[in-house]
ROLO-858822 format. One record per residue: residue number from 1; chain; x, z, y of N, C-alpha, C, O in turn. Coordinates in steps of 0.2 Angstrom, whole numbers, padded with zeros to 4 digits. Atoms other than C-alpha are relative to their C-alpha. Layout:
residues N
resi | chain | n.xx | n.zz | n.yy | ca.xx | ca.zz | ca.yy | c.xx | c.zz | c.yy | o.xx | o.zz | o.yy
NUM | A | X | Z | Y | X | Z | Y | X | Z | Y | X | Z | Y $
...
***
This chain:
residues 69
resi | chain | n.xx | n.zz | n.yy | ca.xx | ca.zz | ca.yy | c.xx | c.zz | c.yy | o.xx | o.zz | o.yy
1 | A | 0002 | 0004 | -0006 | 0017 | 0099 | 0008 | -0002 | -0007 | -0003 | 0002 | -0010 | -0006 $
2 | A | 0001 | 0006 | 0005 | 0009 | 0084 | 0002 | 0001 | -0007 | 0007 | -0002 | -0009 | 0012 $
3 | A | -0002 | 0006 | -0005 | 0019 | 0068 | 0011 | -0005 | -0005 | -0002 | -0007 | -0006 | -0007 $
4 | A | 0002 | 0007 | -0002 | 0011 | 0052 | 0016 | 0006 | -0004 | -0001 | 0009 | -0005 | 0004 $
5 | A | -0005 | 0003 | -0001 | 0024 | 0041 | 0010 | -0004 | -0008 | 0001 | 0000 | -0013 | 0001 $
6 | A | 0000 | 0006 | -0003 | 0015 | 0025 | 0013 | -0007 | -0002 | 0006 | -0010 | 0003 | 0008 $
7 | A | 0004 | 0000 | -0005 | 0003 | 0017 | 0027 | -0004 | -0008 | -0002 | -0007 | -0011 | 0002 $
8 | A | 0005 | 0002 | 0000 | -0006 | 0006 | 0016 | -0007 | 0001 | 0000 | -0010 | -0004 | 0001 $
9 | A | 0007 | -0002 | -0003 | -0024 | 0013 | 0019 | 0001 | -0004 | 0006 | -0002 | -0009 | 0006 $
10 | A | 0003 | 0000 | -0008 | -0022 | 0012 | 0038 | 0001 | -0010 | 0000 | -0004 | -0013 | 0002 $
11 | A | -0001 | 0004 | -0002 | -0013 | -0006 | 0037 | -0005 | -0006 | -0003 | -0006 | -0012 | -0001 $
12 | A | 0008 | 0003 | 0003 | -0030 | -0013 | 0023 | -0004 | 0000 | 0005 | -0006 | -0005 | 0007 $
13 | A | 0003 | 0002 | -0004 | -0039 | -0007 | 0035 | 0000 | -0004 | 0008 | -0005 | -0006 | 0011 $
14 | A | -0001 | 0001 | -0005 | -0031 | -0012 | 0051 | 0001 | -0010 | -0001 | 0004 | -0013 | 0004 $
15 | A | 0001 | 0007 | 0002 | -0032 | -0033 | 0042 | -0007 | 0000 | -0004 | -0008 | -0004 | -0008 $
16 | A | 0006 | 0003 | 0006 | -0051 | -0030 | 0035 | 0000 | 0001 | -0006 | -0005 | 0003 | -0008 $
17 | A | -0001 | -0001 | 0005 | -0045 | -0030 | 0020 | -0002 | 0004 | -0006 | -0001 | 0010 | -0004 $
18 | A | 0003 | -0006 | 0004 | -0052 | -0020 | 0005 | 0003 | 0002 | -0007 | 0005 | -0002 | -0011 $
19 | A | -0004 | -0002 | 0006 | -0044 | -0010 | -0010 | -0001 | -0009 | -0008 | 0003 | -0012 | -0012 $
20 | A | 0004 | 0005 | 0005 | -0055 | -0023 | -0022 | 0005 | -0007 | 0001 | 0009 | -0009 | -0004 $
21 | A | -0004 | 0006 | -0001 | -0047 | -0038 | -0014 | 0008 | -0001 | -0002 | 0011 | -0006 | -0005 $
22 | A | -0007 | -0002 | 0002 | -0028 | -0032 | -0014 | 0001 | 0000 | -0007 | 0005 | -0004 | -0010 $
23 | A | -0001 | 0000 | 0008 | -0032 | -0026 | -0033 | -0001 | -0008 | -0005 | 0002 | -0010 | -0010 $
24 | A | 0001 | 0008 | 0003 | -0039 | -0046 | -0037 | 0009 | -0001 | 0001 | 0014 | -0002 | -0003 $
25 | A | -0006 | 0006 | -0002 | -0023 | -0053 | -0028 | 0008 | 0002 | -0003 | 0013 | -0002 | -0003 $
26 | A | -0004 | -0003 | 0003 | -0012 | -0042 | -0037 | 0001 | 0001 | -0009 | 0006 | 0002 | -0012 $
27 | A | 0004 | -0001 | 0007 | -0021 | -0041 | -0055 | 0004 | 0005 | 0000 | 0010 | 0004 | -0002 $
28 | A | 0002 | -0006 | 0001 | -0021 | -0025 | -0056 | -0006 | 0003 | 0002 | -0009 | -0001 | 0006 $
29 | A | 0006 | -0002 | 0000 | -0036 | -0014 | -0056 | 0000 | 0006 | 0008 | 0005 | 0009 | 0011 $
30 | A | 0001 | -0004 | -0009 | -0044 | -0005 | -0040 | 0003 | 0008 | -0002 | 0008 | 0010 | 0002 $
31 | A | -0002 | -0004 | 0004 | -0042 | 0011 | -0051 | 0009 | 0003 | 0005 | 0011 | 0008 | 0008 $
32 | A | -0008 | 0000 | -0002 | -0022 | 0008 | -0047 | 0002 | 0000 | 0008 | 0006 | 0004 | 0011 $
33 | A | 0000 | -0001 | -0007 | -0024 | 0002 | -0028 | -0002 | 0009 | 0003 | 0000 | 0013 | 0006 $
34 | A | 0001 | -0008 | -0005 | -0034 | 0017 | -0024 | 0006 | 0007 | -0001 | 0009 | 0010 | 0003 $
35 | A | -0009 | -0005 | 0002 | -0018 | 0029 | -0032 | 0003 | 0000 | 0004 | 0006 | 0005 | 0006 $
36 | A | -0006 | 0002 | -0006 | -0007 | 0018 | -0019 | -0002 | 0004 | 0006 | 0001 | 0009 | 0008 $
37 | A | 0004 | -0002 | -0007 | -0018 | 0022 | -0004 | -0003 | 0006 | 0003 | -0006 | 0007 | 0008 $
38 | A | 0001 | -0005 | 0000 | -0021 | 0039 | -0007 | 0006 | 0003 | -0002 | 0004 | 0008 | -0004 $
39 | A | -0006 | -0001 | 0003 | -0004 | 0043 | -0012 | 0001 | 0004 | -0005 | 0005 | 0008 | -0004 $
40 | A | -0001 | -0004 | 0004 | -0005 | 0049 | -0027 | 0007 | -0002 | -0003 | 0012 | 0002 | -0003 $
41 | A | -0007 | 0002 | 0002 | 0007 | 0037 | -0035 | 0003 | -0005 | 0006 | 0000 | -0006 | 0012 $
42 | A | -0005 | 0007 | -0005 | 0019 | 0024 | -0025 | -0001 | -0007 | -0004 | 0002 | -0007 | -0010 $
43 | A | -0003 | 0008 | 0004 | 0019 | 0005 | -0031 | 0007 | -0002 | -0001 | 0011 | 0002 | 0002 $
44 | A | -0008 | 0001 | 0001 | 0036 | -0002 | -0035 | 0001 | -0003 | 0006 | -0004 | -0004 | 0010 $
45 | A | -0002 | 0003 | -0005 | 0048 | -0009 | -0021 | -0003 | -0008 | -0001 | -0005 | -0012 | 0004 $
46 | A | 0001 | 0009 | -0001 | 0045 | -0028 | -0029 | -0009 | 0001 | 0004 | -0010 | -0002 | 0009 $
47 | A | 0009 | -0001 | -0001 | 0023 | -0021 | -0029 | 0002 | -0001 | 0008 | -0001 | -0006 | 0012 $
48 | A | 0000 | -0003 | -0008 | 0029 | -0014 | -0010 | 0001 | -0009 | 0004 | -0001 | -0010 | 0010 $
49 | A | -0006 | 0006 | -0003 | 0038 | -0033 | -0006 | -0008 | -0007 | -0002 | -0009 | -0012 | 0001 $
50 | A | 0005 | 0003 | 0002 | 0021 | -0042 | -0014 | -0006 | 0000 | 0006 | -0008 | -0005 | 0008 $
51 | A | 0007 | -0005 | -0005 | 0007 | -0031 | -0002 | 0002 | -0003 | 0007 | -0001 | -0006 | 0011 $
52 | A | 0000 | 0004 | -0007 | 0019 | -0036 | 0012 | -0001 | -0007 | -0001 | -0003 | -0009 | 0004 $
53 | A | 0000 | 0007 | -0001 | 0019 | -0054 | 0009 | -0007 | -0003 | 0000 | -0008 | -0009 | 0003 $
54 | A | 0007 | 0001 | -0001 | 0000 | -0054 | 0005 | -0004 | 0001 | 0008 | -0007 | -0004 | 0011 $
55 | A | 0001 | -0003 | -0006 | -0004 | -0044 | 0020 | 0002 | -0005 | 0008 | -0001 | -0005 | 0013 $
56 | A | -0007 | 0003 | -0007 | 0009 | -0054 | 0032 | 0001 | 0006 | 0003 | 0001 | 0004 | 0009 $
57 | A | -0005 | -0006 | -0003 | 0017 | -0037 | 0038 | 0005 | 0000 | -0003 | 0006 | -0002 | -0008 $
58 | A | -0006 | -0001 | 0003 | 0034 | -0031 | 0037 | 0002 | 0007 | -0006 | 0001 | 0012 | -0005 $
59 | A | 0001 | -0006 | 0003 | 0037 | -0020 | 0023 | 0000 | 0008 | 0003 | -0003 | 0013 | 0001 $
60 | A | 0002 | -0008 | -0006 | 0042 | -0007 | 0037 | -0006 | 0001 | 0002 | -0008 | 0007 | 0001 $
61 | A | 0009 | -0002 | -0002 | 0025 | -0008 | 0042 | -0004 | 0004 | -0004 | -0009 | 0007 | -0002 $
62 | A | 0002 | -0004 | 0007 | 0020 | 0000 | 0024 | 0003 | 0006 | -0002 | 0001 | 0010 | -0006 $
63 | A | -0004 | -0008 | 0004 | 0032 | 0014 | 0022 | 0002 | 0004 | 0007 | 0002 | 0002 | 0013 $
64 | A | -0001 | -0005 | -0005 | 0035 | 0029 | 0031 | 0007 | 0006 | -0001 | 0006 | 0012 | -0002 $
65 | A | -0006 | -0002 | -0001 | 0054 | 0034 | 0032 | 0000 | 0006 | 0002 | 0003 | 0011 | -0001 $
66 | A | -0001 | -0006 | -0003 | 0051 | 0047 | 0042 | -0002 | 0007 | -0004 | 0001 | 0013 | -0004 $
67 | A | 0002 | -0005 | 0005 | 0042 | 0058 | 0030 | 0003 | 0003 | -0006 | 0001 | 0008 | -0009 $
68 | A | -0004 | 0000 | 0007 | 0056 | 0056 | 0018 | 0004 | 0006 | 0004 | 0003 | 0012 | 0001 $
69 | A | -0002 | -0008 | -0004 | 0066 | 0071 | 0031 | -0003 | 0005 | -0002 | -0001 | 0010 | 0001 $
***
């Protein structure tokens, strides 16, 4: 069963935002974002604690607890 463990796609799109810009604001490569937002890989908690502070959301806003049951 392939989990959704995070809600950045919905939360880039739901601020305009675009993988390209997150990857500038982060230096790292889009490459990496898109892995995040497709869930292939996870970013680290500090990355998770970065996204929300770029974004202005709270990191609950990005993660999905519930999927982890």
């Amino acid at each position: 069963m392939d989990k959704q463990l995070n809600r950045l796609k919905v939360v880039l799109a739901e601020k305009n935002d675009s993988n390209k810009w997150l990857a500038e604001e982060l230096g790292v490569s889009p490459t990496t974002v898109s892995k995040w937002v497709t869930n292939t890989c996870q970013p680290s908690m500090e990355t998770f604690m970065k996204i929300a502070k770029l974004l202005e959301v709270d990191i609950n806003d990005l993660l999905r607890f519930d999927e982890l049951n």
